[in-house]
PyMOL CGO cylinders between C-alpha atoms (Angstrom):
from pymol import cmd
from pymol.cgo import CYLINDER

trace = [
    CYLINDER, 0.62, -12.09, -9.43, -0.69, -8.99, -8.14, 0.3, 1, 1, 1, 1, 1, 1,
    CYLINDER, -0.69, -8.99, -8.14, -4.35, -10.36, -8.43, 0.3, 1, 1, 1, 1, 1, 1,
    CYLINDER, -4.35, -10.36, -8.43, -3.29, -13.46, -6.12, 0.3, 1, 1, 1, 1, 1, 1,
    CYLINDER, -3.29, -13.46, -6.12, -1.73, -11.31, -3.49, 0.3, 1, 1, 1, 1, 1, 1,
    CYLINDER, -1.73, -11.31, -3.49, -4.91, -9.13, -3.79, 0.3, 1, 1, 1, 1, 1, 1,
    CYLINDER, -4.91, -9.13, -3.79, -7.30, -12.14, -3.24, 0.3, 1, 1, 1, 1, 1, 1,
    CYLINDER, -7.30, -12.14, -3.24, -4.96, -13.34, -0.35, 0.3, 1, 1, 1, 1, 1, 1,
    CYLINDER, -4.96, -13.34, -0.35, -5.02, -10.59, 1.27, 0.3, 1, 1, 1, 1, 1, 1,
    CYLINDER, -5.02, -10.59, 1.27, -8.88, -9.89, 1.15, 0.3, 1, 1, 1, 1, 1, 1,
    CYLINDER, -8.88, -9.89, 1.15, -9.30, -13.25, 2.46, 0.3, 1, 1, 1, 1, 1, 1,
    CYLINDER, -9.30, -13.25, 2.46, -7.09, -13.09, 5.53, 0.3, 1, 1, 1, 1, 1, 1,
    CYLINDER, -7.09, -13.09, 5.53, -8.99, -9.36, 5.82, 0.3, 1, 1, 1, 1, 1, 1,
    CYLINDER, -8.99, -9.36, 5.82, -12.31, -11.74, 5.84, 0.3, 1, 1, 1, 1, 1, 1,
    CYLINDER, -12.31, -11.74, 5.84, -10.51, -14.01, 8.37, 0.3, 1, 1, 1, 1, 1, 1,
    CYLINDER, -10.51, -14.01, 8.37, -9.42, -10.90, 11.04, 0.3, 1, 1, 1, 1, 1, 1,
    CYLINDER, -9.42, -10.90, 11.04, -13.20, -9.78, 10.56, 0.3, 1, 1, 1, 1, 1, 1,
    CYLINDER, -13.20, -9.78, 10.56, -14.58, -12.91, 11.83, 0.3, 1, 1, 1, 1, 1, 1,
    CYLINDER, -14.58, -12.91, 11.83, -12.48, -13.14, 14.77, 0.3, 1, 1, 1, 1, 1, 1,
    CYLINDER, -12.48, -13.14, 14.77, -12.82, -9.64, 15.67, 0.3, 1, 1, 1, 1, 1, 1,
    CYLINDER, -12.82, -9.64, 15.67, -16.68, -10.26, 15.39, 0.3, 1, 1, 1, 1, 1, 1,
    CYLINDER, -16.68, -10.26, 15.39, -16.39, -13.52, 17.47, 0.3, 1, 1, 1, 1, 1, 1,
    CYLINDER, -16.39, -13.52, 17.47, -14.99, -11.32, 20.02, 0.3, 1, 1, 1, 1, 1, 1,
    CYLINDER, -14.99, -11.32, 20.02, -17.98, -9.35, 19.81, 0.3, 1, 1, 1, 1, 1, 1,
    CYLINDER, -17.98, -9.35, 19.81, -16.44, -6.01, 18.01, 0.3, 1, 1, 1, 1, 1, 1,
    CYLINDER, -16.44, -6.01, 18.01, -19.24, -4.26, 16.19, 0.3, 1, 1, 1, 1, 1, 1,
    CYLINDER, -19.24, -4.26, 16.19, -18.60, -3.52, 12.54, 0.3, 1, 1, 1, 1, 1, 1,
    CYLINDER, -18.60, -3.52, 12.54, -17.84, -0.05, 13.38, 0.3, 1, 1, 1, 1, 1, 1,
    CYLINDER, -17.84, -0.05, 13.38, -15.26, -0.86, 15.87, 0.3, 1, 1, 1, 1, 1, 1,
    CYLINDER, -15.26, -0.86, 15.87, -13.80, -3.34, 13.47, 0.3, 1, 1, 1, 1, 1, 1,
    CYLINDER, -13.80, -3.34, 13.47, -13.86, -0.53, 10.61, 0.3, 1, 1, 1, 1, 1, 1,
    CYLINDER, -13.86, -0.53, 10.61, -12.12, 1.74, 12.88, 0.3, 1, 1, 1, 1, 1, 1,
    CYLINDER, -12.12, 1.74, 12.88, -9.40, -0.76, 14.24, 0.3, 1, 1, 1, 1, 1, 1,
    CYLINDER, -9.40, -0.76, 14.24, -8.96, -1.97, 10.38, 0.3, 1, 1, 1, 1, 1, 1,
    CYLINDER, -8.96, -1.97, 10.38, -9.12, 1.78, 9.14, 0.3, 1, 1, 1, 1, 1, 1,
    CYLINDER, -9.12, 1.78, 9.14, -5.63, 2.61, 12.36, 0.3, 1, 1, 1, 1, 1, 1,
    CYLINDER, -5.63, 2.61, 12.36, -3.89, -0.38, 10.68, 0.3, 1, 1, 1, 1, 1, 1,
    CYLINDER, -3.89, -0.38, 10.68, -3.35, 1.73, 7.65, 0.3, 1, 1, 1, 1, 1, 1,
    CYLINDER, -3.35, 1.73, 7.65, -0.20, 3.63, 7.21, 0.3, 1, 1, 1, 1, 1, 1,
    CYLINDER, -0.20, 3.63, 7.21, -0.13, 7.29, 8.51, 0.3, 1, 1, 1, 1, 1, 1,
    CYLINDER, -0.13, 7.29, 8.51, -3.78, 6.44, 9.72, 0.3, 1, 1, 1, 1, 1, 1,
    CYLINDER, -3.78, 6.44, 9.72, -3.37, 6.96, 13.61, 0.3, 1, 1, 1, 1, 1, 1,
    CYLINDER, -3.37, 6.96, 13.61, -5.34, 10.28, 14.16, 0.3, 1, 1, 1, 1, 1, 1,
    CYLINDER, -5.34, 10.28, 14.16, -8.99, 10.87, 14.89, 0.3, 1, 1, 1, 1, 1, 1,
    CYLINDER, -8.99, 10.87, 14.89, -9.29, 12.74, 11.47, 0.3, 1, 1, 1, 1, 1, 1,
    CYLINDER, -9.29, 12.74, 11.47, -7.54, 10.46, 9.74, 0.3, 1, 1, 1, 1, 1, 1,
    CYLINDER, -7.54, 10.46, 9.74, -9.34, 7.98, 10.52, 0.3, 1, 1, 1, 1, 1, 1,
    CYLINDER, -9.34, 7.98, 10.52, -13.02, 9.64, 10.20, 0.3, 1, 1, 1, 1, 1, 1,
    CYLINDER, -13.02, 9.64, 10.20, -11.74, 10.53, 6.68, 0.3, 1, 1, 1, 1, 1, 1,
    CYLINDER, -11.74, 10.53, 6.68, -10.93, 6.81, 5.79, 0.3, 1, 1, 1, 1, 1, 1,
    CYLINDER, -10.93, 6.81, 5.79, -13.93, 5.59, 7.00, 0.3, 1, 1, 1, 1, 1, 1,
    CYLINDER, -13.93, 5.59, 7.00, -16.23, 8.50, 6.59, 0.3, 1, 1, 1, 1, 1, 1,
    CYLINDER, -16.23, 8.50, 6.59, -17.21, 7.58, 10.10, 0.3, 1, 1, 1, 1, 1, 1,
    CYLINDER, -17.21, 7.58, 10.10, -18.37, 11.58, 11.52, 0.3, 1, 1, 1, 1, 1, 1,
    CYLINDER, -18.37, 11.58, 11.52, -14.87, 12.49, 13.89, 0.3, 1, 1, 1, 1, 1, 1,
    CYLINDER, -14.87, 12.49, 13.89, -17.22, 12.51, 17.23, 0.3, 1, 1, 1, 1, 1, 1,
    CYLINDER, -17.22, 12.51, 17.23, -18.58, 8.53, 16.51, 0.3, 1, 1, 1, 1, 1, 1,
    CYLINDER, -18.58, 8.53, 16.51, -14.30, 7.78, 15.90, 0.3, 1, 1, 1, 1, 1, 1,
    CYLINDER, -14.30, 7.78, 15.90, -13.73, 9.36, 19.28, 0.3, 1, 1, 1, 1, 1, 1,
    CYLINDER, -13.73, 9.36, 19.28, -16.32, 6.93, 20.82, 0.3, 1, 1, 1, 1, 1, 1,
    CYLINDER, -16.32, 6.93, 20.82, -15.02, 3.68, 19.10, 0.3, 1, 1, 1, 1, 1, 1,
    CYLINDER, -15.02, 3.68, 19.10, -11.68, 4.47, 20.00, 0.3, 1, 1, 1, 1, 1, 1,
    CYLINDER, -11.68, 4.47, 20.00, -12.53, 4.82, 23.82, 0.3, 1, 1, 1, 1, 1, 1,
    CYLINDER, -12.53, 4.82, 23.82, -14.35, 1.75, 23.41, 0.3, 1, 1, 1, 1, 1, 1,
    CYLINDER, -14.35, 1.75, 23.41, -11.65, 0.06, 21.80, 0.3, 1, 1, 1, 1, 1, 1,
    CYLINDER, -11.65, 0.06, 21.80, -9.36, 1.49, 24.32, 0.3, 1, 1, 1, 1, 1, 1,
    CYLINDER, -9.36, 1.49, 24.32, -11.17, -0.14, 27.27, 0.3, 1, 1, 1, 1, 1, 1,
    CYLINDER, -11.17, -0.14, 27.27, -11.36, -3.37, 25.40, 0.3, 1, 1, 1, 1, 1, 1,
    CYLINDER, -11.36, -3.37, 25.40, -7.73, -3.83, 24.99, 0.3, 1, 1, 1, 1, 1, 1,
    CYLINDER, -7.73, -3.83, 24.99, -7.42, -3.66, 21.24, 0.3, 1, 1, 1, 1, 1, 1,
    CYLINDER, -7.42, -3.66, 21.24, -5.81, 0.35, 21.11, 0.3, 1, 1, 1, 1, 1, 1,
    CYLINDER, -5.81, 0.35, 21.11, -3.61, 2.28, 22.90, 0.3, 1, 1, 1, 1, 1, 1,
    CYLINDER, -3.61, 2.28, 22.90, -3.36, 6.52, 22.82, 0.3, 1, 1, 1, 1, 1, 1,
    CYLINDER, -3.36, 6.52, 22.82, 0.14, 8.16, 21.99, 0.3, 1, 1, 1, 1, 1, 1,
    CYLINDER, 0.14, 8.16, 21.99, 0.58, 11.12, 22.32, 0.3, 1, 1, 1, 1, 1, 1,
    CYLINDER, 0.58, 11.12, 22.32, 3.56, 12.73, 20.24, 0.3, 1, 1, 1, 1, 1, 1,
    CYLINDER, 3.56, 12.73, 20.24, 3.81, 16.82, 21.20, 0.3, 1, 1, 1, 1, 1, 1,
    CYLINDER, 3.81, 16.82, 21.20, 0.49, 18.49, 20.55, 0.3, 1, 1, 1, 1, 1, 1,
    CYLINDER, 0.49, 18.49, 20.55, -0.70, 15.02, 18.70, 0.3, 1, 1, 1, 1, 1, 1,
    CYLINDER, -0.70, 15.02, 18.70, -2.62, 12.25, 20.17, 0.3, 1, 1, 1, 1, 1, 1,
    CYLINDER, -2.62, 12.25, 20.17, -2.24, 8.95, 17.98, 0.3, 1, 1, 1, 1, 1, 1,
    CYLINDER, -2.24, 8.95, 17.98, -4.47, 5.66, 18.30, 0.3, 1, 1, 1, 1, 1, 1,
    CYLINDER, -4.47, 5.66, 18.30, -2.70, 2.61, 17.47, 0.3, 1, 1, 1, 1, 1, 1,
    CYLINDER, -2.70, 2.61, 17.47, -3.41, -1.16, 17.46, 0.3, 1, 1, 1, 1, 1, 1,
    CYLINDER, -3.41, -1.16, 17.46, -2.23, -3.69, 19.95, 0.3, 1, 1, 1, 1, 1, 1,
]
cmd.load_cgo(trace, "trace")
């Protein structure tokens, strides 16, 4: 069971990539966005350590992801959080 739930979700994964993609996303914006729908994942450093994307390129994706509709900033006291739309 766990296998099939697995597989199903890799392949709606594979389904979100191409659609991002058709929307002309570049694979690191699509990492990125992919990378902020992960629990507890919503911060710059978080995400440039689940990605291993360098902190600096992160802040650029997100800005471009940002301006492209896809993110939004939060900011929660001292914190700024990215999450999706």
């Amino acid at each position: 069971m766990t296998v099939l739930i697995k597989r199903e979700y890799t392949n709606k994964m594979h389904d979100l990539k191409k659609i991002l993609l058709s929307v002309n996303l570049t694979e690191e914006e699509i990492t990125v966005y992919f990378a902020a729908l992960q629990p507890d994942n919503a911060t710059i450093l978080k995400i440039s350590q689940h990605t291993n994307i360098p902190r600096t390129t992160v802040y650029v994706v997100i800005e471009s992801l940002i301006s492209k509709g896809f993110m939004h900033e939060v900011t929660e006291g001292k914190k700024k959080q990215y999450v999706f739309r």
